[in-house]
C-alpha positions as CSV (number, residue, x, y, z in Angstrom):
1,X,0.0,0.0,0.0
2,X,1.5,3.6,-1.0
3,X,1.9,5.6,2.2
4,X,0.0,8.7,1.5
5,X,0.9,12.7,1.8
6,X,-0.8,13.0,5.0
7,X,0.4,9.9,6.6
8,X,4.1,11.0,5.1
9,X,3.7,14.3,6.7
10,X,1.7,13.5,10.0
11,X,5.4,11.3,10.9
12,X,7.8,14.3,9.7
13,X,5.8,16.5,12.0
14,X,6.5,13.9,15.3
15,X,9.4,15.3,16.3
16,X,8.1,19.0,16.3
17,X,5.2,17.9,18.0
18,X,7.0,15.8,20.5
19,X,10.0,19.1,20.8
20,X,7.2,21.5,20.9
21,X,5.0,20.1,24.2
22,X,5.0,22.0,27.2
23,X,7.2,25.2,25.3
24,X,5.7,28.6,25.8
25,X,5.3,30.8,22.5
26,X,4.4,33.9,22.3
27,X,2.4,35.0,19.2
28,X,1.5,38.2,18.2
29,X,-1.5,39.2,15.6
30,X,-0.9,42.3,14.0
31,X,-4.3,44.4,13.1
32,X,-3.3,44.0,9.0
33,X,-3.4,40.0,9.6
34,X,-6.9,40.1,11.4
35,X,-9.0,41.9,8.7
36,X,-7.1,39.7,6.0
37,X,-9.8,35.8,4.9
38,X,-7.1,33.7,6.7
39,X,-7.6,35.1,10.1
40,X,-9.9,32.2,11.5
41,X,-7.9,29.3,9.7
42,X,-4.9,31.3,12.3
43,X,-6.9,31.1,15.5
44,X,-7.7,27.8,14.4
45,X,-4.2,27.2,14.3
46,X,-3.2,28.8,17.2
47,X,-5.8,26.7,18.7
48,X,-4.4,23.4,17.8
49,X,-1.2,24.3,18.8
50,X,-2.6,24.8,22.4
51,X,-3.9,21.2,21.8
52,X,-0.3,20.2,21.7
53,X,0.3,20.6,24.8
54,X,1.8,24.1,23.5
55,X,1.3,27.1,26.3
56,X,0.1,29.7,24.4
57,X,0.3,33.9,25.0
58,X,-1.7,35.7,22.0
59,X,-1.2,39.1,22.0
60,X,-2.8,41.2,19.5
61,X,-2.4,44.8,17.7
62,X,-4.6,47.1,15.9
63,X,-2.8,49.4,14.0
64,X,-5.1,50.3,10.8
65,X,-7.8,49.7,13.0
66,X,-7.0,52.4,15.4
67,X,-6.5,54.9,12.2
68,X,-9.9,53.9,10.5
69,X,-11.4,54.5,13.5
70,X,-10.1,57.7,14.1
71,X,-10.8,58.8,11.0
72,X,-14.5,57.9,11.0
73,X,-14.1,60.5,14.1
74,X,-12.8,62.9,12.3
75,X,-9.4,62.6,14.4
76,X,-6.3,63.2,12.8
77,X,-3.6,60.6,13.8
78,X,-0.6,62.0,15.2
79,X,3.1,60.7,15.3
80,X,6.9,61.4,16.7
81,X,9.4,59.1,15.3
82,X,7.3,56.5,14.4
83,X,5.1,56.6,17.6
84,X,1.5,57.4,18.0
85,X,0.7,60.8,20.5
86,X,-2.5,59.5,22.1
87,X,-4.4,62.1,23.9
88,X,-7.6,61.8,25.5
89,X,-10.0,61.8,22.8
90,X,-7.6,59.3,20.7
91,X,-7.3,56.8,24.2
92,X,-11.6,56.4,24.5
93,X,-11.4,55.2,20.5
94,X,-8.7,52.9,20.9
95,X,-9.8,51.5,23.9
96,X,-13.3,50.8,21.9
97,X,-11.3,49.1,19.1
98,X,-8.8,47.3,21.1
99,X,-12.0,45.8,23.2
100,X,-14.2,45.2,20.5
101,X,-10.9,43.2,19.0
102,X,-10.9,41.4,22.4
103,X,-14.2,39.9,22.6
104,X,-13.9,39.1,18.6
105,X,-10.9,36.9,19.4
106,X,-12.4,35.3,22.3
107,X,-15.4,34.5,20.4
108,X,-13.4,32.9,17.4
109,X,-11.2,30.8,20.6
110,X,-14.7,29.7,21.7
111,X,-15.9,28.7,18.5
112,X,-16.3,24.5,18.9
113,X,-18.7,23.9,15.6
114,X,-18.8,20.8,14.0
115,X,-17.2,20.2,10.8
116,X,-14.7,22.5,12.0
117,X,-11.4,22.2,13.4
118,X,-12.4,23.7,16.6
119,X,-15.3,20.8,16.6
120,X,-14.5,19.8,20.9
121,X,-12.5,21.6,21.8
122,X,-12.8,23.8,25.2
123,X,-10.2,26.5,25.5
124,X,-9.9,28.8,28.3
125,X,-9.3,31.8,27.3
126,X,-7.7,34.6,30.0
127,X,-7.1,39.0,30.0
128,X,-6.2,40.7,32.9
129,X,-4.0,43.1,34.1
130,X,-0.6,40.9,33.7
131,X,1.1,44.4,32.2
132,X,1.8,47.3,34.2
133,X,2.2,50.5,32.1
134,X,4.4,53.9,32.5
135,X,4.1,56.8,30.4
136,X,6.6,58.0,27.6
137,X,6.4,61.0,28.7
138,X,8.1,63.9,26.8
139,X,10.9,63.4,23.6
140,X,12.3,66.7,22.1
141,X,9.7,68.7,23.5
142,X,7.0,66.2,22.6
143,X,4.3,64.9,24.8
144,X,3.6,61.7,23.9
145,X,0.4,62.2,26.4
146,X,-1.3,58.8,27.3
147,X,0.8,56.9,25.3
148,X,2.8,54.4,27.5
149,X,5.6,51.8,27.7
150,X,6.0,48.2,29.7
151,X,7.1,49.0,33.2
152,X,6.4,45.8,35.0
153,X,4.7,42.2,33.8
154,X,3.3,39.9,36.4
155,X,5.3,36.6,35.4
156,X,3.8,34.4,38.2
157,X,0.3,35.3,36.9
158,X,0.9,34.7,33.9
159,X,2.9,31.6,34.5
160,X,-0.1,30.2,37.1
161,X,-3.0,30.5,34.1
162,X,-0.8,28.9,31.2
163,X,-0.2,26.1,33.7
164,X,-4.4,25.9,34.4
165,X,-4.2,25.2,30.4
166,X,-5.5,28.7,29.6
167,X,-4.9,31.0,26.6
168,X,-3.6,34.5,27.9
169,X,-5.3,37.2,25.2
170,X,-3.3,40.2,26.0
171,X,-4.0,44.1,23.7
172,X,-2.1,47.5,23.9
173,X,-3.9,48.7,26.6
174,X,-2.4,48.9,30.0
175,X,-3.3,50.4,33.2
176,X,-0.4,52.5,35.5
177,X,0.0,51.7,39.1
178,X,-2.2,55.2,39.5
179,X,-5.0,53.7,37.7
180,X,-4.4,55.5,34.3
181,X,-4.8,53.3,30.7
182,X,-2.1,54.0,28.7
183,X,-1.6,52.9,24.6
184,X,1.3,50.7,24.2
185,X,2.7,48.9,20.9
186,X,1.6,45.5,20.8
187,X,5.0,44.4,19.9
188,X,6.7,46.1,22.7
189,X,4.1,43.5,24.7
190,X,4.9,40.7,23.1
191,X,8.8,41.1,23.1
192,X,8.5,41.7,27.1
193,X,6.3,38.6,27.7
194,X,8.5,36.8,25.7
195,X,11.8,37.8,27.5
196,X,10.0,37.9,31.4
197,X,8.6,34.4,30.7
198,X,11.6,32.9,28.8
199,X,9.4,32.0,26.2
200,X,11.1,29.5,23.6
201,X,9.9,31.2,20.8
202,X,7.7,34.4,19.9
203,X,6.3,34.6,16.4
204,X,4.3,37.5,14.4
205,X,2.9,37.5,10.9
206,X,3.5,39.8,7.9
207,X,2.5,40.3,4.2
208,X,5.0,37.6,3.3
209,X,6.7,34.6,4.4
210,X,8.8,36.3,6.3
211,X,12.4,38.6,5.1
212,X,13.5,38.4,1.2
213,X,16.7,38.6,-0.2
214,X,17.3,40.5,-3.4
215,X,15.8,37.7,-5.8
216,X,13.1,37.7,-3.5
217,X,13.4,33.9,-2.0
218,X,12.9,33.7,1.8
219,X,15.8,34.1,4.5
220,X,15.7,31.2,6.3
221,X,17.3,32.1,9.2
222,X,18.9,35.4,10.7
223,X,21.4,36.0,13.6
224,X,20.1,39.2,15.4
225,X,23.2,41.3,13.9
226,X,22.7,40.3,10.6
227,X,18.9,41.2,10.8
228,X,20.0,44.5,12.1
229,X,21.4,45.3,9.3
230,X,18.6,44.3,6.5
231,X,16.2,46.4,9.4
232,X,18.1,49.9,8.8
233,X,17.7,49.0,5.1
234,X,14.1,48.2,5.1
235,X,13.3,51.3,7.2
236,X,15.6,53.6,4.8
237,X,14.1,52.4,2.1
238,X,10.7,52.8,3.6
239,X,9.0,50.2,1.3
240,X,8.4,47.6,4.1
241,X,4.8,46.8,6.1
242,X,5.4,48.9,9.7
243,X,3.9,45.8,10.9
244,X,6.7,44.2,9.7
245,X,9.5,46.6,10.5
246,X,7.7,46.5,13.8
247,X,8.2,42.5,14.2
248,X,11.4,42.8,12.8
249,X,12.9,45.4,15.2
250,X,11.0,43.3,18.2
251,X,12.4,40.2,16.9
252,X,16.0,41.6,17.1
253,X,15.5,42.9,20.9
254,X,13.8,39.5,21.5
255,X,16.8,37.6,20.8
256,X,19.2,39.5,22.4
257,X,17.5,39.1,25.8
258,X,16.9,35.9,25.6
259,X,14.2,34.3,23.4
260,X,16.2,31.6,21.3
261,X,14.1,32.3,18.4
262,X,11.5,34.3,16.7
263,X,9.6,33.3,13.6
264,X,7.8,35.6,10.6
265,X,5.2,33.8,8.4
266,X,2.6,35.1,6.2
267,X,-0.8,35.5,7.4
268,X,-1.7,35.3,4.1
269,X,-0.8,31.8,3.2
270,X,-3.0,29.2,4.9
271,X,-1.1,27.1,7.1
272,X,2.1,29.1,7.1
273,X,2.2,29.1,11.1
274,X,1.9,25.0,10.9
275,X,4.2,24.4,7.6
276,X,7.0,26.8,10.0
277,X,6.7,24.5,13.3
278,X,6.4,21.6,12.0
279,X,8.4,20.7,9.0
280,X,12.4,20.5,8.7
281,X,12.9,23.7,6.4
282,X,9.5,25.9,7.4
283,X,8.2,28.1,5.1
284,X,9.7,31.9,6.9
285,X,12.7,33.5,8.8
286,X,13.8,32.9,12.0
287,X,15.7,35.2,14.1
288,X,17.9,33.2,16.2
289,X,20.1,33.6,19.2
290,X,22.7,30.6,17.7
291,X,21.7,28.7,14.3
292,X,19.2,25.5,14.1
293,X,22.5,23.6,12.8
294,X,25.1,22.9,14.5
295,X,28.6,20.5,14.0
296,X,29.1,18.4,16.8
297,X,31.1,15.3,18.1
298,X,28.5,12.3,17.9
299,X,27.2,10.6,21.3
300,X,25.3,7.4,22.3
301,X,21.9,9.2,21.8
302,X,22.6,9.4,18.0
303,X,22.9,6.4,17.6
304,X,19.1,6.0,16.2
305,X,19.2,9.1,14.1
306,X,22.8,7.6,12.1
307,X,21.2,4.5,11.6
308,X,18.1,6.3,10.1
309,X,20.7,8.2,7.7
310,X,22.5,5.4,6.5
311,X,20.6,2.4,6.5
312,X,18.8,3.5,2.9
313,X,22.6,3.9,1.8
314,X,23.9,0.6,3.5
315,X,20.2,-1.4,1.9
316,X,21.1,0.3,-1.7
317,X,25.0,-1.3,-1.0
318,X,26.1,2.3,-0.9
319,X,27.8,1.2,2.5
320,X,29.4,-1.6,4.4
321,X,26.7,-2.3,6.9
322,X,27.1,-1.4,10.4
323,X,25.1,-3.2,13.5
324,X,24.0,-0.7,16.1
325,X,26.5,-2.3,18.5
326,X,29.2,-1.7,16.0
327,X,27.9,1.6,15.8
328,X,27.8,2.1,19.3
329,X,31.2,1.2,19.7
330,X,32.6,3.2,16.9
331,X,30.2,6.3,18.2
332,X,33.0,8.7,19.3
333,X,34.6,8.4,15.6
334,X,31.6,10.5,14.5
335,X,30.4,13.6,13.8
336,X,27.1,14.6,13.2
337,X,25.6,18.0,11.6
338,X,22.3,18.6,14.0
339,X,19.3,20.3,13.0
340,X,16.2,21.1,14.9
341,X,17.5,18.1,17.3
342,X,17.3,15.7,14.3
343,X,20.6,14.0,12.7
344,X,20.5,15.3,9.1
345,X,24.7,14.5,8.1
346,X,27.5,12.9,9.7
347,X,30.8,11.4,9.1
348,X,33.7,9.1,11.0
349,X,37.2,9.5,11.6
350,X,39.4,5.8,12.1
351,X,42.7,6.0,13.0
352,X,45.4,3.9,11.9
353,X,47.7,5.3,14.3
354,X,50.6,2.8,13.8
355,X,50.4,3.9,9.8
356,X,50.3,7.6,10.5
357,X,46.9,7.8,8.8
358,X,43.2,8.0,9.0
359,X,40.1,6.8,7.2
360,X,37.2,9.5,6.3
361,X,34.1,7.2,6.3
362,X,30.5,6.4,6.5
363,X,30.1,10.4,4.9
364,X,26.1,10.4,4.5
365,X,23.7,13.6,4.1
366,X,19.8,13.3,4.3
367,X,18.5,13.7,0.9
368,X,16.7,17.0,1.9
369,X,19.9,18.8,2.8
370,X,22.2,18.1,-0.2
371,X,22.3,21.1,-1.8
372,X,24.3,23.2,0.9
373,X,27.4,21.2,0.4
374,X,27.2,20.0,4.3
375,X,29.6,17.2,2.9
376,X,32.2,19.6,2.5
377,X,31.9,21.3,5.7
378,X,31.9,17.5,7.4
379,X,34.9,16.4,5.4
380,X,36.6,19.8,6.3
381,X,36.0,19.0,10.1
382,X,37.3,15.4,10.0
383,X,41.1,16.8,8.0
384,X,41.1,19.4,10.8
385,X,40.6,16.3,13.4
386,X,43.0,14.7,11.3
387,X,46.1,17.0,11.0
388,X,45.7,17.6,14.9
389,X,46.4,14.1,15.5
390,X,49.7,14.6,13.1
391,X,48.4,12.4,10.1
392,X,50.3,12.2,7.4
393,X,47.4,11.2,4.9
394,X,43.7,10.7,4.6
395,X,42.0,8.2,3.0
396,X,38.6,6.9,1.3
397,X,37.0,4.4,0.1
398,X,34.1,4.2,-2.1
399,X,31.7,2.6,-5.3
400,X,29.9,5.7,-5.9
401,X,32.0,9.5,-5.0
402,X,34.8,9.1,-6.8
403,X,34.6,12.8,-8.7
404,X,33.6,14.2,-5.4
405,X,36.6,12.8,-3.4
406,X,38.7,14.0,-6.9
407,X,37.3,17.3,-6.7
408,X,38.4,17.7,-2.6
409,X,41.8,16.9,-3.5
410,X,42.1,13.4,-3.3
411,X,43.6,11.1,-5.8
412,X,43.3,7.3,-6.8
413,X,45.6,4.7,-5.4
414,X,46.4,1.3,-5.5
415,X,45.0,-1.4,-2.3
416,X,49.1,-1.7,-1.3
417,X,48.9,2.4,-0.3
418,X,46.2,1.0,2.7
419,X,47.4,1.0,6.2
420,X,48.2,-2.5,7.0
421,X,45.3,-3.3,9.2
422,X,43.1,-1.9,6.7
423,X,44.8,-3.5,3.7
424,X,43.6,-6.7,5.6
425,X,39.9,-5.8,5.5
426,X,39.7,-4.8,2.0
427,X,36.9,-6.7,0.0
428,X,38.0,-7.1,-3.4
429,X,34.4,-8.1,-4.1
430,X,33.0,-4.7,-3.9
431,X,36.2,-3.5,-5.8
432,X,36.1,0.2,-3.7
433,X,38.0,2.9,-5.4
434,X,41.0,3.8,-2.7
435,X,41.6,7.8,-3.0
436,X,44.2,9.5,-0.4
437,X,44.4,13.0,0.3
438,X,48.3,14.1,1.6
439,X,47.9,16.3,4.7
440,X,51.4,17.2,5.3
């Protein structure tokens, strides 16, 4: 029986789910996502993921509904360096928007219909006053009146209703210790509730899957100075979303206090918050404190993520089969590229200490990652490992790489150029091409 797309996908997505349970994320709505058709397939998603076993914060903005409003009031918006002046007048309208948006969301969180992905479910869903405000106060002479900044957040009660199971719902109003509401920038909410709670992740949602490049593909993945940098040229060029300049910027101070990572997707694209949590390569750019990949020495608890990699290779007769209690005695010979906690490359190092020399082997990259030239970067690792131990050469052996090994530097050599021990072992039945790479 053909295993089918969803079957195929439902056991890629295992690990996620299984990484995922129990993590806090912190997801902020921009107003532009909830006016766009794809808004209730994203609380439905938001939904599942608190299904999970996900502990979800939702914090919502309401930008170009703030200014519609206003305008319908004949108010005239009013700005200093990108930040709204809220005066009186401004506050009671945006405290009528923001709480209609409240009770909107709550509805859609409530929504259990059948037919429908929300068909059972029973979410608690929790405001309060978790955020203390401050005001701005004055900037070049400018008072920024009633609009207000983060001064405190209560952690423990936020911490005490995600472990009840509930959904915090949290807007850009705040009250003052004096008793005063104050505006505040959704994102400035949700970068401080990510950083008090040590959320593992915060994500927000833009016109498009996250940051392009020039040829307008999507960034994968950004370190927070790099993003810096593509930030003061979005803002320069002042052709970018201010939601997203706003996520962006957030993102960036996110990181650097603490929150590993911080996700853009497209609200948009129907199941771009899912296809980003849940699949090897998402679909937009993270902002991340160190990248999802990492190099590493191999331990015991890869052993079952090498034998995934090469057992299609060793079944093909790509490779000499290994037993895992070969494996696991061979383990410390490996290294292992790691992404997202899953094994996607790795490589081994043998010496032949008594013949000055060492054996790159068992060089194996999942199928899904070949295009980066991780092979490279592995093979560069073991000559490193190589020429610290004072080997004189390096050798291969294989059916299949030949022009590969050719185009690292190796060259073709006879069985009698084998260490001893490994001149022993050679099986002229598979006939293995022998290159060496000199290292001295």
């Amino acid at each position: 029986m053909r295993t089918t797309e969803l079957v195929d996908g439902f056991r890629h997505s295992a690990p996620y789910v299984n990484a995922h349970r129990g993590k806090t994320f912190v997801v902020m709505l921009g107003g532009e996502a909830m006016v766009q058709p794809q808004f209730r397939a994203i609380i439905n998603d938001v939904a599942l993921l608190h299904s999970l076993g996900i502990r979800i914060v939702l914090v919502y903005g309401a930008r170009p509904q703030i200014d519609a409003a206003l305008e319908l009031h004949g108010i005239a918006p009013a700005y200093h360096n990108g930040v709204r002046i809220t005066d009186e007048d401004t506050l009671k309208v945006i405290k009528q928007v923001a709480g209609a948006l409240q009770f909107d969301i709550t509805a859609r969180l409530s929504m259990s219909l059948s037919n429908t992905p929300m068909q059972g479910t029973q979410l608690n869903v929790v405001s309060g006053n978790f955020v203390i405000a401050q005001p701005l106060g004055v900037e070049d002479g400018v008072d920024f009146c009633l609009s207000g900044r983060v001064r405190r957040i209560d952690v423990n009660g936020l911490k005490h209703q995600l472990d009840s199971r509930g959904i915090v719902l949290m807007g850009p109003i705040a009250a003052s210790v004096t008793g005063e509401s104050f505006n505040l920038t959704a994102e400035e909410v949700a970068t401080q509730v990510a950083v008090k709670l040590k959320a593992d992740k915060m994500i927000g949602f833009s016109s498009q899957n996250g940051i392009l490049d020039r040829n307008g593909e999507v960034i994968a993945e950004l370190m927070p100075n790099d993003a810096q940098k593509i930030f003061a040229k979005m803002q320069e060029g002042g052709q970018a979303c201010v939601g997203t300049l706003a996520f962006l910027k957030a993102s960036i101070d996110a990181c650097r206090n603490g929150v590993p990572r911080c996700h853009l997707v497209s609200y948009l694209e129907d199941g771009a918050l899912l296809q980003e949590l849940f699949s090897r390569d998402g679909i937009g750019t993270q902002i991340v404190t160190e990248s999802a990949e990492r190099l590493r020495r191999a331990s015991i608890a890869d052993i079952g993520g090498i034998l995934n990699l090469i057992r299609p290779m060793e079944e093909q007769g790509i490779l000499v089969r290994r037993s895992r209690e070969q494996l696991e005695m061979e383990i410390e010979q490996f290294m292992v590229i790691e992404r997202d906690g899953l094994v996607i490359g790795c490589a081994a190092l043998y010496p032949f200490e008594e013949d000055n020399a060492g054996e790159f082997a068992c060089l194996v990259v999942h199928p899904d990652y070949r295009d980066a030239d991780r092979g490279s970067l592995l093979l560069k690792n073991i000559i490193g490992q190589a020429r610290v131990r004072g080997y004189a050469r390096l050798f291969a052996l294989t059916t299949r790489s030949i022009h590969w090994f050719l185009e690292h530097g190796f060259e073709l050599v006879e069985v009698e150029a084998l260490p001893t021990k490994k001149k022993q072992l050679y099986n002229y039945q598979r006939r293995s091409k022998i290159l060496a790479l000199d290292l001295q």
